[in-house]
Every structure is written in structure tokens, then in C-alpha cells.
C-alpha positions as CSV (number, residue, x, y, z in Angstrom):
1,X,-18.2,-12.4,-23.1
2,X,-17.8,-9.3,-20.9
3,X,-19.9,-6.4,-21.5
4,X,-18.2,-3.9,-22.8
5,X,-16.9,-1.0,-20.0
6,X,-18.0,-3.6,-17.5
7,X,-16.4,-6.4,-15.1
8,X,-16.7,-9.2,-16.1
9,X,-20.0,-11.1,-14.4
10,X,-21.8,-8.1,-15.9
11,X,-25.4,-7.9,-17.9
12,X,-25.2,-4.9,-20.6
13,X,-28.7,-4.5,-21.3
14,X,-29.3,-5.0,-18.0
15,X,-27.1,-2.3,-17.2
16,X,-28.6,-0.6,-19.6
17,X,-32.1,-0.9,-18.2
18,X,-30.6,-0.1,-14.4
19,X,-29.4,3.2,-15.7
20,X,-33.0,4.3,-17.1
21,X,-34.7,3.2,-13.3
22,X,-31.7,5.4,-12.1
23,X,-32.9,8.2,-14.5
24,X,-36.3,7.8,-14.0
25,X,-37.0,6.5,-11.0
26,X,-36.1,9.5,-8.8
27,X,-38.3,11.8,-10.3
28,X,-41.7,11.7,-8.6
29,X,-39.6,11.8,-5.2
30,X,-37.2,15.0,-6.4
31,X,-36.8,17.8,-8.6
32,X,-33.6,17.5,-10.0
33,X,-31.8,19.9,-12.0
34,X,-28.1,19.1,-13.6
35,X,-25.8,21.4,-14.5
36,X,-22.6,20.7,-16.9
37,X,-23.5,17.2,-18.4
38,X,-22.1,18.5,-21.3
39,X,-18.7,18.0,-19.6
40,X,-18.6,14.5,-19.1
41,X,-16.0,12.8,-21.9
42,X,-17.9,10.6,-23.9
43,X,-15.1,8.6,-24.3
44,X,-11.3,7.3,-22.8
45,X,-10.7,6.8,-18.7
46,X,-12.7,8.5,-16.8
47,X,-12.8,8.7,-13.0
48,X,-15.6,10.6,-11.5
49,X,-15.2,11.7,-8.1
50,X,-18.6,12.7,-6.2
51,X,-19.4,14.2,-2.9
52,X,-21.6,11.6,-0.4
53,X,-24.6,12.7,1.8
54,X,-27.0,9.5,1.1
55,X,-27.7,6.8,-0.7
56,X,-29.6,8.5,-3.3
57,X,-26.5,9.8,-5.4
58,X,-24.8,6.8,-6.5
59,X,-28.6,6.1,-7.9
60,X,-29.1,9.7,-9.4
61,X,-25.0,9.7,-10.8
62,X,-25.6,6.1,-12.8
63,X,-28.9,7.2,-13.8
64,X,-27.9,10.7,-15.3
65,X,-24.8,9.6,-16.9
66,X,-24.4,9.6,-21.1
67,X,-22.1,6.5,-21.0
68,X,-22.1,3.2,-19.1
69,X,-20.3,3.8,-15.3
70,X,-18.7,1.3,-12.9
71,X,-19.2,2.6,-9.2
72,X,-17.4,1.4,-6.0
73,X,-20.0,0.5,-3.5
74,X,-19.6,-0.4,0.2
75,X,-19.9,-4.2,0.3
76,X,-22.6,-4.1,2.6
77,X,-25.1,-3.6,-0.2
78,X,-24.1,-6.6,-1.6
79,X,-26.5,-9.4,0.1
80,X,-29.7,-10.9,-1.3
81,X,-31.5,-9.8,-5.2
82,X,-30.1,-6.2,-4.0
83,X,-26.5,-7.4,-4.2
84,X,-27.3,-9.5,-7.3
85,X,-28.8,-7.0,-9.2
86,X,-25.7,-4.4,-8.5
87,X,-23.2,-7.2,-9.7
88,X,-25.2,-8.1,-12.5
89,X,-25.2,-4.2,-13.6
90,X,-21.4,-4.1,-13.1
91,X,-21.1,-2.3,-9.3
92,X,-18.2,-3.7,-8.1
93,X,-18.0,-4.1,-4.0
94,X,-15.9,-2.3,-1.4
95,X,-14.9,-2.7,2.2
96,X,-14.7,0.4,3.7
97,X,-12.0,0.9,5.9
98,X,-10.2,-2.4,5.4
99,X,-7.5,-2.9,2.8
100,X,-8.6,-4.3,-0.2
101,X,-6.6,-4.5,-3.7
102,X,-9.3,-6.0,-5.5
103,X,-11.6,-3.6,-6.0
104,X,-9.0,-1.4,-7.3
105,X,-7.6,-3.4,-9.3
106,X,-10.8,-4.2,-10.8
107,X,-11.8,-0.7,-12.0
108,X,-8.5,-0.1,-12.8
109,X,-8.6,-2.9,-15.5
110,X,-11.4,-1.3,-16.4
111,X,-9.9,2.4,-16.7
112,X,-7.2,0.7,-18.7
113,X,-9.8,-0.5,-21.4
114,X,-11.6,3.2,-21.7
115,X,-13.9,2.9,-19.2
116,X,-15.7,5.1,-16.3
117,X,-15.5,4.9,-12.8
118,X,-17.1,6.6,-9.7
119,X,-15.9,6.9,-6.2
120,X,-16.7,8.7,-3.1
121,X,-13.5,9.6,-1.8
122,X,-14.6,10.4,1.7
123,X,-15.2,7.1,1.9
124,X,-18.0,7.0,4.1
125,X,-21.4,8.7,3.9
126,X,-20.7,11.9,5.7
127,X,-22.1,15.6,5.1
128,X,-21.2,15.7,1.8
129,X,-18.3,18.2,2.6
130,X,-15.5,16.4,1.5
131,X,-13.7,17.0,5.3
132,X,-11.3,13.9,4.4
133,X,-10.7,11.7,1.5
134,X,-8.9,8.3,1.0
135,X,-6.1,8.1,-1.2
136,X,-7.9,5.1,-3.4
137,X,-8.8,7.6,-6.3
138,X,-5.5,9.2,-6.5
139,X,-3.9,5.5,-6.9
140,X,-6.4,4.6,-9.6
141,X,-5.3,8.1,-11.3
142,X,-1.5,7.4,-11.0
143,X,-2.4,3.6,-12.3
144,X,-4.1,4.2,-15.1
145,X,-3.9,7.7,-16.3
146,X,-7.4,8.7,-16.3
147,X,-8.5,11.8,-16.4
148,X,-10.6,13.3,-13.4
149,X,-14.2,14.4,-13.4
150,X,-15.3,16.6,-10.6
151,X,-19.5,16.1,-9.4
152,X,-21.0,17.6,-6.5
153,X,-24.8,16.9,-5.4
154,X,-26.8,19.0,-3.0
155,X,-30.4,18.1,-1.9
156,X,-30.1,14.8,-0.7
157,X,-30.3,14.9,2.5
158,X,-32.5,16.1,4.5
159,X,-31.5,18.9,7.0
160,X,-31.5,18.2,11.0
161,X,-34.8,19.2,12.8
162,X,-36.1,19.4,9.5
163,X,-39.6,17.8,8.4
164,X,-40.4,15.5,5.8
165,X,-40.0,17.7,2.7
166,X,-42.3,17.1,-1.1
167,X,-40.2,16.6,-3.6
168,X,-37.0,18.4,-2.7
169,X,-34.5,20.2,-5.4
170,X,-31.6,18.2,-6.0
171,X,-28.9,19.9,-7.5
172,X,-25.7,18.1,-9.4
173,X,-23.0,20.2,-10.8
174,X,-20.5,18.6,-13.1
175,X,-17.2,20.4,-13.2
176,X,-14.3,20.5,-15.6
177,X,-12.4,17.7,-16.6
178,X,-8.5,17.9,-15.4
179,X,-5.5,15.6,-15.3
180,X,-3.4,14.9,-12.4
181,X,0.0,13.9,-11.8
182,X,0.5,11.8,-9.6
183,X,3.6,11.5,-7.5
184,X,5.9,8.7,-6.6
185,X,5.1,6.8,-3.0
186,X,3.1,7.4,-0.2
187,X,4.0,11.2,-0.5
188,X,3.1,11.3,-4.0
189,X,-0.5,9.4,-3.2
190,X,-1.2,11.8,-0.2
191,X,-0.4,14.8,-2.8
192,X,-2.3,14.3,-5.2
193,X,-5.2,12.9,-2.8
194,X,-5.2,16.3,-0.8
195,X,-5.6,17.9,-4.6
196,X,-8.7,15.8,-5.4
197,X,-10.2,16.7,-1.8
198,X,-10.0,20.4,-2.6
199,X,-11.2,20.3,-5.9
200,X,-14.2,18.6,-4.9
201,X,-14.9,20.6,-2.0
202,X,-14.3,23.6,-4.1
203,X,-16.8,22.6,-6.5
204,X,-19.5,21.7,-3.1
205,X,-18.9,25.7,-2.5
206,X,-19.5,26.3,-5.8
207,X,-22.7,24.4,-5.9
208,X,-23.8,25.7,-2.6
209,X,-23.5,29.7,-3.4
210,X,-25.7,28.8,-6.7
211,X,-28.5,27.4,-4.8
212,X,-28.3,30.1,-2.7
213,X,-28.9,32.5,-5.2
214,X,-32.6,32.1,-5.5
215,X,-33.3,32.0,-1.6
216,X,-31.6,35.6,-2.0
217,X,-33.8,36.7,-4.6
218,X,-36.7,35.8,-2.6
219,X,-36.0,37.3,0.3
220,X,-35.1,40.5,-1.7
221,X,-38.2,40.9,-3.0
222,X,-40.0,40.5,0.8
């Protein structure tokens, strides 16, 4: 029997139990502060989309969560008890760069039956800036009607020429929920792809001038 809001091959409890190390697990190494949980639907098709700086925030996004989530995770993960344990907890592989149906058609099956799913549409791990996206996210949109759920995490990564920092603040902003329409074709995909990217990004800017706040108020007070 499959799990429910999971592939099939999936473990609920042990789902279950990967989502509290996610929640948990992180917190002796950061400080992390969440903004907007109250946003995410408890219920119906979901689609988070997330900026990506590290590997820390596919771990911090399942963790923090209210409701079960099915991430797309580069394939390379996927080797030895590491791999095992993500299929067991319902992560569903990747190839990055490569065409590959299967995936998507897995989480759109999934979207279909009321589920959540996260992506990372720059597709790589890059800055976190969302520079570029790849039109898989917009397809599962225009698949399965899902609505869209904007994230954006700052504090993962640690700055170049920087030291190693104690238990640095990681911030994750949730923004509002939104539907998209989602053109016919190529041109339609490319659309509503280029809408997701700056919806995202806007939301990293948002994040961004709210941590800056307090450096501001420090320095004014020097």
C-alpha cells in the first residue's frame, strides 16, 4: 500500500521520522528563524518552489514543513543507505541536465492525488539568486493545476573569504500562495517559467532587505 502523498516504494512513518531529524537536526549547527509558515495550504496540490545555495535546504524545507513533501533531488544522492533512506522517505531522483519524463511524471501523479512537491528551479546549486530556471516546474503547474508556493532561504552558505562561522542565522521566508496559467507549447512553458523565476527572485530581495534590517540598526547605534 502506498503511503499516502508519497510514491509508491515509500515508508510513512518513516517519512514521518525523516521530517523530525530534518526539523531537529539542524539546530545545534544554525539558528533558524521562519517566517510565513502560516501560508503553506494544508491541503490540495501544492508545488513549492525554493531558491538553492547548499545542501542544507532541501533538509531544513522537509523538516519545517506542516504536511508530508515530495522533493526532486539530483540523482547523484541516490547511492548507498543515503540513497535508500531518501527513496524510502519518498524523494524521488533527478538527472540534472538530461531529459527525463519520469520524475515528472511521478510528482505529477502525485500533485494529481493532493499532494506537495518541491523543486529548485535553477536546477543546480548556484547562489541562490535564481539567475535562470528550468521550465520543469511550470510543466508540472500546467499538468496538474497546482497551485504555487514561493520559499526563499538565506544563511546557508557561507560567504567567500569568509571563516568558519558558530551557528549562523538562517532565514526562510514563505510567500503567498498564487495560481498560474500556463500557456500552450514551448512558448507557453517559457512564460510562465520566466514568471516563476521572478517571483522567486523577488521574494530572495525580499528576504535579503529584512535581514538587512538589523545590520542597519547596529551600525546606527555605533
Amino acid at each position: 500500500m502506498t503511503a499516502e502523498g508519497l510514491p509508491e516504494g515509500a515508508v510513512g512513518w518513516l517519512h514521518d521520522f525523516g521530517r523530525f531529524i530534518g526539523r531537529v537536526g539542524l539546530r545545534p549547527a544554525y539558528r533558524v528563524r521562519v517566517v510565513g509558515l502560516e501560508r503553506v495550504p494544508r491541503t490540495g496540490p501544492v508545488l513549492l518552489i525554493a531558491n538553492h545555495s547548499s545542501l542544507v535546504e532541501p533538509q531544513l524545507l522537509f523538516g519545517m514543513l506542516p504536511r508530508r513533501s515530495v522533493f526532486l533531488v539530483k540523482e547523484e544522492m541516490f547511492s548507498g543507505p543515503v540513497g535508500w533512506f531518501l527513496r524510502r522517505i519518498g524523494q524521488v531522483p533527478v538527472r540534472r541536465g538530461v531529459p527525463d519524463r519520469a520524475p515528472l511524471t511521478t510528482t505529477a501523479r502525485l500533485l494529481r492525488e493532493g499532494g506537495l512537491v518541491g523543486v529548485f528551479p535553477e536546477g543546480t546549486r548556484g547562489e541562490g539568486d535564481v539567475a535562470s530556471a528550468e521550465q520543469g516546474a511550470a510543466w508540472l503547474v500546467r499538468a496538474t493545476g497546482a497551485v504555487v508556493l514561493p520559499v526563499a532561504v538565506r544563511g546557508t552558505r557561507r560567504p567567500a573569504g569568509s571563516g568558519r562561522r558558530f551557528r549562523p542565522r538562517v532565514d526562510v521566508l514563505i510567500g503567498t500562495p498564487f495560481e498560474l496559467a500556463v500557456g500552450k507549447g514551448r512558448a507557453g512553458l517559457a512564460e510562465a517559467t520566466e514568471r516563476l523565476r521572478t517571483e522567486l527572485a523577488a521574494l530572495v530581495r525580499t528576504l535579503d532587505e529584512l535581514r538587512a534590517v538589523p545590520e542597519q540598526e547596529k551600525k546606527a547605534k555605533t
